[in-house]
C-alpha positions in Angstrom: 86.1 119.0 107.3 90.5 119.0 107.6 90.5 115.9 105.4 94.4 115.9 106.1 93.8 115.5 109.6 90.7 113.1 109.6 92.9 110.3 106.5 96.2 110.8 107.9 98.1 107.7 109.2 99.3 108.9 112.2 103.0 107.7 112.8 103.3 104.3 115.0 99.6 103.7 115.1 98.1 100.5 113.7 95.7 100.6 111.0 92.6 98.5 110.3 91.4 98.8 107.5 87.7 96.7 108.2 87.4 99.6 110.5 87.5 102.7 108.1 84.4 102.9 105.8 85.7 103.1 102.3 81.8 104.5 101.3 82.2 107.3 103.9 81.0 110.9 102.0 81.1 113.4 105.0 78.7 116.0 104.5 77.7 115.3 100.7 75.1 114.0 99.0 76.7 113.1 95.8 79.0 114.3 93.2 76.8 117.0 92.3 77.1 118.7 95.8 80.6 117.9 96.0 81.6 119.7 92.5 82.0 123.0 93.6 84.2 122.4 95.9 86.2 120.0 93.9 86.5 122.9 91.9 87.6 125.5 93.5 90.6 122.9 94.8 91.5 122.2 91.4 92.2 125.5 90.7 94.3 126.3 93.4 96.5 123.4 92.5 96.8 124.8 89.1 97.8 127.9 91.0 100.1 126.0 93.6 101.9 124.0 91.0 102.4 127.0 89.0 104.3 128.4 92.2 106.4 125.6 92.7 107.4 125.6 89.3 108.6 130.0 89.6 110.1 128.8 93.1 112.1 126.5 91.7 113.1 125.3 95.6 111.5 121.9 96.7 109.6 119.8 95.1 106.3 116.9 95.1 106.3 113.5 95.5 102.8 111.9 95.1 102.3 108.4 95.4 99.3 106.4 94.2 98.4 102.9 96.0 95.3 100.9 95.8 93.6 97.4 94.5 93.3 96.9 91.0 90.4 99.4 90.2 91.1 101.1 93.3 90.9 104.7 91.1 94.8 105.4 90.3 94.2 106.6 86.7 91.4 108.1 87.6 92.6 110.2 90.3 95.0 111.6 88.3 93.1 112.3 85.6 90.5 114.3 87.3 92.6 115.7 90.1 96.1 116.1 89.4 95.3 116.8 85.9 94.5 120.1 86.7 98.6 120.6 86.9 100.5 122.1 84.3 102.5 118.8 82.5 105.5 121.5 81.8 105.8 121.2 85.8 104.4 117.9 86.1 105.6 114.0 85.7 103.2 110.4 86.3 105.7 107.9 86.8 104.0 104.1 86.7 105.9 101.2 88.4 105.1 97.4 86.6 106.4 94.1 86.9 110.8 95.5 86.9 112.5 95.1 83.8 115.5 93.2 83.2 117.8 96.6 84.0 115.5 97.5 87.1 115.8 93.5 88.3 119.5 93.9 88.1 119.7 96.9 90.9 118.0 97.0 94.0 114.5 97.8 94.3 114.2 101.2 95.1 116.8 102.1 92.2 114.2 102.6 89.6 112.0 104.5 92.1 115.2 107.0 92.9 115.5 107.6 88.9 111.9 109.2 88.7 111.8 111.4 91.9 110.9 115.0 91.1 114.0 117.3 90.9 113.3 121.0 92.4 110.1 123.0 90.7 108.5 119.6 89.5 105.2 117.3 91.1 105.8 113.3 90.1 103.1 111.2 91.0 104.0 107.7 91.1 101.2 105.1 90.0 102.2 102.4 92.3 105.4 102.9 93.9 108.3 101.6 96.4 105.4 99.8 98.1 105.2 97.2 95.5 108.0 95.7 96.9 106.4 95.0 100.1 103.2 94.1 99.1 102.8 91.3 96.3 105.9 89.7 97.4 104.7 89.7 100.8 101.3 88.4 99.9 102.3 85.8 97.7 105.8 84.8 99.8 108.2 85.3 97.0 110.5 86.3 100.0 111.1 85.0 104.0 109.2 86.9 106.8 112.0 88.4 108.1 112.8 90.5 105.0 110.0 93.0 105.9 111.1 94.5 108.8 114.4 95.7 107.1 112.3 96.7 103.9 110.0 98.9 105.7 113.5 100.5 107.4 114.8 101.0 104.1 111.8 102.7 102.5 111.4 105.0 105.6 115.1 105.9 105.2 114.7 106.6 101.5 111.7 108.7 102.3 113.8 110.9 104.8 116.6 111.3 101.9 114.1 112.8 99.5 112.4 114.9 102.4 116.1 115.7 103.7 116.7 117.0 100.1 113.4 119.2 99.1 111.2 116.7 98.4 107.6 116.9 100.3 105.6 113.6 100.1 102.0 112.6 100.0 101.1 108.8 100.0 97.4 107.9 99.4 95.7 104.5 99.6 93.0 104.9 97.5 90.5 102.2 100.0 87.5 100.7 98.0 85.5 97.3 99.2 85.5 94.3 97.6 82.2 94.7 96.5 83.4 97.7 94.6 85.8 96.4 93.1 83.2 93.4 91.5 81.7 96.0 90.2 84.4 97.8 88.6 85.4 94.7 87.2 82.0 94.4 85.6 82.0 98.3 84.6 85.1 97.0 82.8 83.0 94.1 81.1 80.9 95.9 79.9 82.5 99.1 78.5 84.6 98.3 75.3 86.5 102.2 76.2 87.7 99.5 79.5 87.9 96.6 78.3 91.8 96.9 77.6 92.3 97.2 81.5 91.2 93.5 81.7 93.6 91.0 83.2 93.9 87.6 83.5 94.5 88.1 87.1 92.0 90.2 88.3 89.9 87.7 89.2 92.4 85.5 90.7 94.1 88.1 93.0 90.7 88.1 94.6 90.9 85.3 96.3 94.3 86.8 98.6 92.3 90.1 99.2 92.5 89.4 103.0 96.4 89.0 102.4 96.2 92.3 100.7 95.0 93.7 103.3 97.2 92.6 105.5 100.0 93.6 103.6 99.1 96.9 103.2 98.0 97.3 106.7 101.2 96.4 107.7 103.1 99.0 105.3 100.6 101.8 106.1 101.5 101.2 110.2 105.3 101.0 109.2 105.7 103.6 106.9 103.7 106.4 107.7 106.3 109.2 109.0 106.2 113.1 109.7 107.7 113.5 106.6 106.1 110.8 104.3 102.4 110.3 105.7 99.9 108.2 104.8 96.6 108.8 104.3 93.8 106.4 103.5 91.0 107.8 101.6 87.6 106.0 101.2 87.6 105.3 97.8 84.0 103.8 96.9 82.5 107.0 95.4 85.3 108.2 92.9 84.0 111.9 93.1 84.2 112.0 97.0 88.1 110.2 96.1 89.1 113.2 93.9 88.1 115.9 96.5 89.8 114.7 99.4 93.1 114.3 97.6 92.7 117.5 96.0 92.2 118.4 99.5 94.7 117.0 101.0 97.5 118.4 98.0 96.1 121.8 98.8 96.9 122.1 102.1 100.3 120.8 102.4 101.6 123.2 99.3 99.6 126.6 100.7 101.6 125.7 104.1 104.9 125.5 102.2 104.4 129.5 101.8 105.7 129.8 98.3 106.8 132.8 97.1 107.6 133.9 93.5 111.2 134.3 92.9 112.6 138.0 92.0 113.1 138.3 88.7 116.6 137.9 87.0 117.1 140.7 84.8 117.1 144.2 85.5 113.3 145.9 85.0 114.1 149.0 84.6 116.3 148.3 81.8 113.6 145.6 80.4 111.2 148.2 80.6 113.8 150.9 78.9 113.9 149.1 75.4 110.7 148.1 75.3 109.5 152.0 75.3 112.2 152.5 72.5 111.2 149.9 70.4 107.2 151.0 71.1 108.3 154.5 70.2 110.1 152.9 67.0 107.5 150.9 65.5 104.9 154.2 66.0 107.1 155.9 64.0 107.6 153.2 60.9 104.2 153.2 61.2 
């Protein structure tokens, strides 16, 4: 199955999200009939992101969204990890600091975008700024509008510039998320994820919702989509987005870059030198 096509946000459509099953696992069983496959896409992004690196051209913006326990670390630990982290930057966006509070919001989110040859992939992102606040009316209704403008503009700089971007909502149920938290409970290796507000931001998950069903409609562009990936098994998570990364970078049509210095000479002295260290020898 084209997971690109089935996830993808299409531009000025209005998303549901009660209406997408985030247990959905196409054709697959479980992880174990899935692993191949996950494989063999993990590879080629090792390859892909090698290329991008050579080409030195244009460059990969990921960005990460989800509930708390939604599968951001995870996704790129056992996706994007498979990318080379000479080439390769995870950016993650808290609560601003004093600096980042002084500017506007998306001036901390400029600073980390990839420059040419590099992947970033942002662990929460702009969005931030138009969810929480949203949710929890830290700002008046009218704000949004211009803030999903802005981002949308910004978005259109970076793809204007080189810069080819993938946003995923990583879409569990709140069921899952119980149990996560539980998972979390229970595993002293997890424990340290634990916050005091977990369990309190429950109680606005239908405002989350919202909120992000809101950004997802705005925001998802020809040149910045959105794609919203059933999240509830984490192995069926990592092979869509490995998926989904795949595709777009084998359709850039990358090319190695000609080499810089001249061969033939290269090749010239490294004869001599073979021929010179026979003969000391």
């Amino acid at each position: 199955m084209d997971y690109f096509k089935k996830f993808r946000v299409q531009p000025g459509s209005k998303v549901s999200l009660d209406k997408i099953d985030p247990s959905f696992k196409d054709k697959h069983e479980n992880g174990d009939s899935a692993k191949e496959e996950t494989a063999k896409y993990a590879e080629k992004l090792r390859d892909l992101q090698y290329l991008i690196y050579a080409e030195d051209k244009r460059s990969l913006l990921i960005c990460l969204q989800a509930m708390d326990a939604g599968g951001k670390d995870g996704t790129i630990k056992h996706v994007l990890g498979a990318m080379n982290p000479m080439g390769c930057q995870v950016q993650s966006f808290k609560v601003p600091s004093p600096e980042e509070a002084s500017h506007d919001y998306l001036w901390r989110i400029h600073k980390a975008a990839p420059g040419t040859g590099r992947v970033a992939v942002f662990n929460r992102s702009q969005y931030e700024d138009v969810i929480v606040p949203r949710v929890h009316k830290l700002a008046p209704p009218d704000l949004w509008p211009r803030r999903y403008l802005e981002i949308n503009n910004f978005e259109k700089h970076l793809a204007d510039n080189g810069t080819h971007i993938l946003k995923f909502f990583l879409h569990i149920s709140k069921d899952e998320q119980l149990r996560r938290f539980k998972e979390r409970l229970d595993d002293p290796t997890k424990q340290w994820k634990i916050n005091e507000s977990d369990y309190t931001e429950r109680e606005y998950w239908d405002k989350y919702m919202e909120a992000y069903e809101r950004a997802l409609s705005e925001c998802s562009t020809e040149h910045a989509p959105w794609f919203i990936v059933p999240s509830n098994h984490k192995w069926f998570r990592n092979l869509v987005v490995s998926q989904i990364v795949v595709e777009l970078l084998e359709g850039l049509k990358m090319k190695f870059p000609p080499p810089k210095v001249d061969l033939k000479k290269i090749a010239q002295q490294y004869h001599q030198a073979e021929k010179s260290e026979k003969k000391q020898s």
